[in-house]
N, C-alpha and C positions, 0 to 999 in steps of 0.2 A: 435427396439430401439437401439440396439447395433451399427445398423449402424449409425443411428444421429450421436452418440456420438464419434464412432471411427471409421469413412470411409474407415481409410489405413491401417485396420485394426490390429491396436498399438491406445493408448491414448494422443493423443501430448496436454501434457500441459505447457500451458505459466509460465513462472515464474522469476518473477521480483527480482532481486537482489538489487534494490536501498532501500529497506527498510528492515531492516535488523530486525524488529520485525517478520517477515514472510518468509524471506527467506535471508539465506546465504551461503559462501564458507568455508568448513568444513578443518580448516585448518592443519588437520592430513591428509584426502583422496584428498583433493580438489574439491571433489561434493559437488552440492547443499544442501542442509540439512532444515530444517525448519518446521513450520507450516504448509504450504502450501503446500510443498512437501511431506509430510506426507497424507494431505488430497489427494492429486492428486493420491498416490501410493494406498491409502485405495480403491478408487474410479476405481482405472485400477483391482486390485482386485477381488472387486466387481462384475463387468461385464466381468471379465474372460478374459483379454487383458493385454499386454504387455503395457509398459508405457516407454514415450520418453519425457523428458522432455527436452524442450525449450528454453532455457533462454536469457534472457535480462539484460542488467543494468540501464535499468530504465523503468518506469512505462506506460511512452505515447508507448515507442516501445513495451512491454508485449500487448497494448489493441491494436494497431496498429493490431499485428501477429491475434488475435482473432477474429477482426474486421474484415481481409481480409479473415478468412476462413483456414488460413497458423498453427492455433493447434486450438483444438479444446475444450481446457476448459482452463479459466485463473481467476489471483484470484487479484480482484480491489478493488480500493471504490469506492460504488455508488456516480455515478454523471448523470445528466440528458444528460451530451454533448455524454459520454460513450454509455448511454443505447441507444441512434439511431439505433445502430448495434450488441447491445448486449446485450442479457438477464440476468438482474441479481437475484441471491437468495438473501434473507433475509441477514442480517448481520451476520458473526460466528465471529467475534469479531468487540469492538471498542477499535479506538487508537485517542489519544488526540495531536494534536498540538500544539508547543508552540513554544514562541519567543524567541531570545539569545541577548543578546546586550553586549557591552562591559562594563567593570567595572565601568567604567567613563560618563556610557551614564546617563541623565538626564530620562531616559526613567524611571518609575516606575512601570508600568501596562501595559495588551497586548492591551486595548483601547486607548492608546495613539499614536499605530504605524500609525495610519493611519491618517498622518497630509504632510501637501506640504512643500516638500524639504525632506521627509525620503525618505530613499529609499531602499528595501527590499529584500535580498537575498533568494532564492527559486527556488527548481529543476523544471526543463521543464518538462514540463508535465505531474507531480504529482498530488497528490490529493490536496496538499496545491496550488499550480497555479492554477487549476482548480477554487477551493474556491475563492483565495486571487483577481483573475483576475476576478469574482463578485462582493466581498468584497468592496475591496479598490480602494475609491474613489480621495483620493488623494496624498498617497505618490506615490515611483514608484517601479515597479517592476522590478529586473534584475536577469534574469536568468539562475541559474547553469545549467549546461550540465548534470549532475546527482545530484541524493538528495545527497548522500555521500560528493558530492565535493560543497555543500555548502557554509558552514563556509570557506574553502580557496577562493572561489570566495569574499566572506564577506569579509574577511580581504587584499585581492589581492585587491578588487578595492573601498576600505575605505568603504565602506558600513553602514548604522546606525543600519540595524536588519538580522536578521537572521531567517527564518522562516523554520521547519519541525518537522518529529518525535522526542517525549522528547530524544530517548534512544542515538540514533545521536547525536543530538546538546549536550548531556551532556558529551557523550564522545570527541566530538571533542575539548568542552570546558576545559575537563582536558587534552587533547595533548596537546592544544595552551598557556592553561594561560589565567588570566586578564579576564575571560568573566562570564558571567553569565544568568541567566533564568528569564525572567523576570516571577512573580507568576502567574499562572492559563493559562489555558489553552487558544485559541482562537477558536480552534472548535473540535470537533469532528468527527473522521471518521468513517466512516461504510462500515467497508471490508467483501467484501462478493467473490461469486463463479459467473463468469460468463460465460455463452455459445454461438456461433452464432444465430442472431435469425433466420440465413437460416435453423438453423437445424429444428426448427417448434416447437409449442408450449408443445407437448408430452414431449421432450429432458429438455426445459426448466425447466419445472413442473416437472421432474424426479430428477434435477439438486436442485431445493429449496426441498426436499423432503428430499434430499440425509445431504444437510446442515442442515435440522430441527432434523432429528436422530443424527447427529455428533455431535448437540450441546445438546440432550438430555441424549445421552450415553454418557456424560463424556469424548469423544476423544478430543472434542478441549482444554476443561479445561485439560486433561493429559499432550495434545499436548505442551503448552505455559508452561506447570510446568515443564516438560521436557528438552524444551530448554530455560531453564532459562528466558522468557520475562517477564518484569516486565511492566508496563505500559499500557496493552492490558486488557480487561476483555471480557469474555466472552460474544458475544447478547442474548439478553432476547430472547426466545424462541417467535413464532409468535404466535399470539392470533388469536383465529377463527372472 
């Protein structure tokens, strides 16, 4: 089993920097720090390996590296385009989406973005593009380079909405001014732990096992009280 999971033998995990409910740059040391980072470190632990992590600043290059086999555990939201190549566990938290608009938009609700002539700012290859490039049938989508760099693509090329995590768009809404949230959420995410599925189904199953105890002992609920996230709740534990 050791080998599934760490061939080079170190634990290389992915770990996405564009969403900063799960992972960020610690700006006393300048390491990673987070959720995720936590769970990856428990996990190299665990199986008695050094741990390498990985990182990305954004989401599509985190599944990218996992996908090709290039680390060996990374931490997404389930989405069906994802799982072709990759095994996921159960959800250890959900995070909600929502919309920004500016102070003056006519916009009232997250139901109303998806009308022809809006047009929708949204990081490439996130969980929200993923959704929204489903979703929506007819405003349009134009896409950040990263989730972070959002809202400045929003307001660099006039844009009507803004779509990603609340904690983002609420801070970038108090650097810029004038914007605001429109009420309730548009979806919800379900971030979970994923492994290559070359490694076989033993890794995988080892891997949702490993997330069902972490959300039973208390480490993820520690984890997110920890570093302060707000806006993330814990996954209901799986049902037989």
């Amino acid at each position: 089993m050791l080998a599934a999971f760490a061939p080079t033998g170190v634990l290389r995990a992915s770990i996405n920097l564009g969403n900063p409910i799960l992972a960020h740059t610690d700006p006393a040391s300048g390491a990673p720090c987070g959720i995720s980072v936590d769970l990856a470190r428990n996990l190299a632990k665990h199986l008695g390996v050094g741990l390498d992590l990985v990182v990305f600043p954004t989401a599509g290059k985190s599944v990218e590296a996992v996908a090709a086999d290039e680390a060996d555990i990374g931490f997404f939201a389930i989405d069906p385009l994802r799982g072709e190549k990759i095994a996921f566990t159960e959800a250890y938290v959900l995070i909600e989406g929502w919309y920004l608009v500016r102070d003056a938009s006519p916009l009232q609700h997250p139901d109303e973005a998806d009308q022809a002539g809006h047009r929708i700012a949204v990081g490439k290859g996130s969980a929200y593009d993923l959704f929204l490039s489903r979703a929506i049938k007819y405003a349009e989508l134009v896409r950040a380079p990263t989730s972070p760099a959002v809202v400045d693509t929003f307001i660099a090329q006039d844009l009507d909405i803004a779509a990603g995590v609340r904690q983002q768009l609420e801070a970038d809404a108090a650097r810029v001014g004038g914007m605001r949230l429109l009420p309730g959420r548009f979806m919800v995410i379900q971030q979970a732990m994923g492994v290559p599925k070359s490694r076989g189904e033993a890794a995988a199953q080892m891997l949702r096992d490993y997330v069902e105890e972490m959300k039973a002992n208390g480490f993820v609920a520690e984890a997110l009280q920890r570093h302060g996230v707000e806006g993330a709740l814990v996954a209901p534990l799986k049902t037989a």
